[in-house]
N, C-alpha and C positions, 0 to 999 in steps of 0.2 A: 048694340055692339059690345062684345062682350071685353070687358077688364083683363090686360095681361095680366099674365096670373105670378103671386107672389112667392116667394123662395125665403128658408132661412137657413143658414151655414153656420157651423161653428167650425173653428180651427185652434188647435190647441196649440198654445204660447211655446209647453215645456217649463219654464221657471221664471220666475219672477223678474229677472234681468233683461229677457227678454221680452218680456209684456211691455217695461219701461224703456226700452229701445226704441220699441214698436208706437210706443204713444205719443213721445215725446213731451215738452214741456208743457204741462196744462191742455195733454192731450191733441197739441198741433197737430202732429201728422196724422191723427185720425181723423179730426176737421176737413184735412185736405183729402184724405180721400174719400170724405162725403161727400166733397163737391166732385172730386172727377169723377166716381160713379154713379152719383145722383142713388148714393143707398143710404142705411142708414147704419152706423158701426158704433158698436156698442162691447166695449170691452168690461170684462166681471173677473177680475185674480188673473190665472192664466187663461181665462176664456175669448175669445174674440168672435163676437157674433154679427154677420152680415144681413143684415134682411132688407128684401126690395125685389125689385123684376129682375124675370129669369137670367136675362141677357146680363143688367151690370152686376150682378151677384156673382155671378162666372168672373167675368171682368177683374172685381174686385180683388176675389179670389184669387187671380192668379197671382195679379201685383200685390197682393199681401205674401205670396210665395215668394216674388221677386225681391221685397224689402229684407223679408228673415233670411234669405241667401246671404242678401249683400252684410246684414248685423252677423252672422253668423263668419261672414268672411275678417271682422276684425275691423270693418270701415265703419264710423261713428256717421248716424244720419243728423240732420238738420232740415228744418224746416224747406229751405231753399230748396237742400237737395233731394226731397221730397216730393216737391212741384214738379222738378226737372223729371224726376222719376216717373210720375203722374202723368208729364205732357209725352216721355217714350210711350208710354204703355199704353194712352188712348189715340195719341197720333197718329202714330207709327207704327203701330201694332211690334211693335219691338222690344227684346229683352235688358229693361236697366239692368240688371244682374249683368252683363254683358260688357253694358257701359262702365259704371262705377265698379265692377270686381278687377281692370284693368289700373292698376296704381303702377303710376311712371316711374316715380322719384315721393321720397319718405322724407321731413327734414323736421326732427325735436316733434316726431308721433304724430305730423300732418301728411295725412296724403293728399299729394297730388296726382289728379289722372283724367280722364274726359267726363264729363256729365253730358251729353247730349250725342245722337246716334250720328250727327256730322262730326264732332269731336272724333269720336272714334275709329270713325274711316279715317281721320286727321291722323292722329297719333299712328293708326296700322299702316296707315300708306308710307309715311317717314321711315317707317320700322323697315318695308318693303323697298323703296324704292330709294335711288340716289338722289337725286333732286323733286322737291316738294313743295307744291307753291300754295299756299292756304290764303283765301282771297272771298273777304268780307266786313261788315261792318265791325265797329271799335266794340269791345268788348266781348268779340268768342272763344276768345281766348286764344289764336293764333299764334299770339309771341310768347306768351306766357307757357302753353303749353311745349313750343318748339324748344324754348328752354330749358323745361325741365325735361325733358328728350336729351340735351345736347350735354346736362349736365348728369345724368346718368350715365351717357356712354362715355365720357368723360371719365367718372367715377370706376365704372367697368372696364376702365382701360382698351374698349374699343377704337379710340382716336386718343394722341395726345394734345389737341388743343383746342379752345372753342374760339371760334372768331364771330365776334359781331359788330352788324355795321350798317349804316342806313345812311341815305344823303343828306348832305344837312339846307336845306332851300328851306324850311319854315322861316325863318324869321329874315328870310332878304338879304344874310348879312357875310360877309366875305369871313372864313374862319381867321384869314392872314391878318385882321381886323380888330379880332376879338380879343381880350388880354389874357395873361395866362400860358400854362402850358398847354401841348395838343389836347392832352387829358380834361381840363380845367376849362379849354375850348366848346370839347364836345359836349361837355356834359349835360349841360340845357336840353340837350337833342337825345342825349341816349339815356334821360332819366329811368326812363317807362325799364329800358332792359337791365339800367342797375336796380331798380328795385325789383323786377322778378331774381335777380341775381339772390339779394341777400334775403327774398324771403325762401332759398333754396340752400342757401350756403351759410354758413357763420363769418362775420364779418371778417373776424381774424382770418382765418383763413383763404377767406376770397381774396384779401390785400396779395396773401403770401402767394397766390394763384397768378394774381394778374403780375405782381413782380415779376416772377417767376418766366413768364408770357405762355402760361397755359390757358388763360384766358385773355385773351384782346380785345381791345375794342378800339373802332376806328375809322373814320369817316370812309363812307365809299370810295372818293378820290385816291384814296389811301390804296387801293385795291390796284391799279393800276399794275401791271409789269409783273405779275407776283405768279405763284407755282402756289395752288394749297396742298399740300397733301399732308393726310393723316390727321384731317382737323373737321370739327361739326364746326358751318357755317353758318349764318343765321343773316339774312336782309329783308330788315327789317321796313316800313315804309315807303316799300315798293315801287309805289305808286306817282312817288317824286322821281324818278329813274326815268331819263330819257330812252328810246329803244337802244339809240351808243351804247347810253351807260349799261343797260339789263345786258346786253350781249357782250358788253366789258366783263361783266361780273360774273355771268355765267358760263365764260370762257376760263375764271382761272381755277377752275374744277381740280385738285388732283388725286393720283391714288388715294385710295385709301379713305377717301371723302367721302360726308354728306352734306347737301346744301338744301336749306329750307326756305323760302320764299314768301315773306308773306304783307299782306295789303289791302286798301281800303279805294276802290276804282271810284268810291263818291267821294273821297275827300283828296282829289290832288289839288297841291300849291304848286306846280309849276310855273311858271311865271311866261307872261305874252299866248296862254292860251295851246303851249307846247302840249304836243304827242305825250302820253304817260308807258312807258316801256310796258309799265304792269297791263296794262290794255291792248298791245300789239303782239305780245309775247305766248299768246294762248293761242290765235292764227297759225303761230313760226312753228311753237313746239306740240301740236297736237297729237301729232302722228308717233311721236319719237317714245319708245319703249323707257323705262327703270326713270320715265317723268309724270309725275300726280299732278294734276289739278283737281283740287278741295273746295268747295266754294259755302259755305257760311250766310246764313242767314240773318234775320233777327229771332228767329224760333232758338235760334245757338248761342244766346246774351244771357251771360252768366251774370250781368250785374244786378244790380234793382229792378223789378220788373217794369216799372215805369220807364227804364231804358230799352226792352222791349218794345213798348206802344210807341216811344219817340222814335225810332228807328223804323219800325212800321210808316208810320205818319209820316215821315220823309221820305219814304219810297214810293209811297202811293202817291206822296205828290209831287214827286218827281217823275213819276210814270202820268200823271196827267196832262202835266206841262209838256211833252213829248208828243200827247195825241193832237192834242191843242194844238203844238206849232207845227205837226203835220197837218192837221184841219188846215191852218191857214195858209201854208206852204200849197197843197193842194188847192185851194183857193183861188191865191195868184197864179197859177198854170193855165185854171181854167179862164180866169180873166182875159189874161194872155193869150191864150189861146182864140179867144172870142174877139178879140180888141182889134 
């Protein structure tokens, strides 16, 4: 049987900044993409030379095309976002360029914007559509990205206010309970969305924001009775929302609005075994126009990649447990049946 047969490429850098974009530190990102095209990469000054079978040398090839787009666009690679680049390109057959040339919101020369080709339907859909519900495991960056969505159009003067807000059921405990102002109340519960906040905004400013009450924050119950308009919405933790409360929420809609939706259907605390709105609400609203539903992965875990495998690992064995207690649900029918 004969040997596929082997190929060698060179692609030229252009200037030495580029070559050092393209290698990164101690040559990471070319490490990385040995392993995802199983070639071998080997860079000399401005030269970059691919050699290996026909197929990943092509491969290689292009996502080496793809990485100097995005360097070339002004966006600074890192390792991480290299991978992520790596796992579009052999995945998905899709263009990171695509991905990562998308920057939401810029704050002190970081951009933020999607790494992953569900991010990006994320972000365009919101772009598109009035209400957007983004629904997945912790860490795809759902809330983080819907905020720096909220705080751009915000900045753009598309809306003047951003409102956010989640139910507070994690910890059991009655807000009327807790000490403190409302503010001082919630804060436990809406840590996650103040610190996307100021890694978007400078502190000073964000204070004179929420003063101000162009930005809010406030427990779902809070929501009750209310007209939004002319404001990006954000509810956050979904997935604690009784169907009441989700069709509470998503009724107080108003001009000039957007509302983002977003949630984790494995991890509800409701308490006594309760219905999770975020679970009923994809049924109600399927049909209805200017509404996305995004749904997130663990291939979309922006975090350690080790939080990838844990998120895996708990799905597959949550999907086993499922065949399982139909196996023996099935079981006792036929018992029954027989008996």
């Amino acid at each position: 049987m004969a040997k596929p047969s082997r190929i060698k490429r060179t692609v030229d850098l252009e200037d030495n900044a580029t070559a050092l974009a393209l290698a990164g530190d101690h040559d990471a990102h070319l490490k990385l993409l040995e392993q995802a095209f199983s070639c071998r990469v080997t860079l000399r000054g401005t030269q970059l030379s691919l050699d290996g079978g026909e197929a990943a040398v092509r491969k290689a090839a292009a996502a080496v095309g793809e990485l100097l787009t995005i360097i070339r666009s002004g966006r600074p690679l890192d390792p991480a976002m290299v991978e992520s680049l790596m796992e579009i390109a052999v995945s998905t057959n899709g263009r990171p360029s695509e991905v990562y040339g998308d920057v939401v919101w810029t704050h002190r020369g970081r951009q933020i914007g999607p790494r992953t080709m569900n991010q990006k339907a994320y972000v365009d859909a919101i772009r598109r559509n009035t209400i957007t519900f983004g629904i997945g495991p912790a860490g795809t960056g759902k809330t983080y990205l819907a905020t720096a969505m909220a705080v751009a159009a915000l900045t753009s003067k598309k809306v003047g206010r951003i409102i956010l807000t989640r139910p507070a059921v994690e910890a059991g405990e009655s807000l009327g309970f807790l000490p403190g102002s409302v503010l001082e109340k919630v804060d436990p519960y809406f840590r996650p969305l103040f610190d996307a906040l100021y890694d978007m905004i400078d502190g000073e400013k964000l204070s004179m924001l929420m003063e101000k009450g162009e930005i809010e924050v406030a427990p779902l119950a809070f929501m009750r009775g209310r007209t939004l308009n002319d404001s990006f919405i954000i509810l956050d933790e979904a997935q604690n929302t009784t169907p009441e409360q989700m069709k509470m929420f998503l009724t107080r809609l108003g001009f000039g609005s957007t509302m983002v939706v977003t949630g984790d259907v494995t991890q509800i605390d409701l308490p006594g075994g309760r219905r999770s709105g975020l679970v009923t609400v994809g049924d109600v609203l399927a049909d209805i126009k200017d509404i996305s539903f995004v749904c997130f992965d663990h291939h979309d875990v922006v975090r350690h990649k080790l939080v990838q495998r844990i998120v895996a690992a708990y799905k597959d064995h949550s999907d086993r447990l499922q065949v399982e207690q139909g196996l023996e649900e099935e079981g006792r029918r036929d018992r029954r049946g027989t008996g």
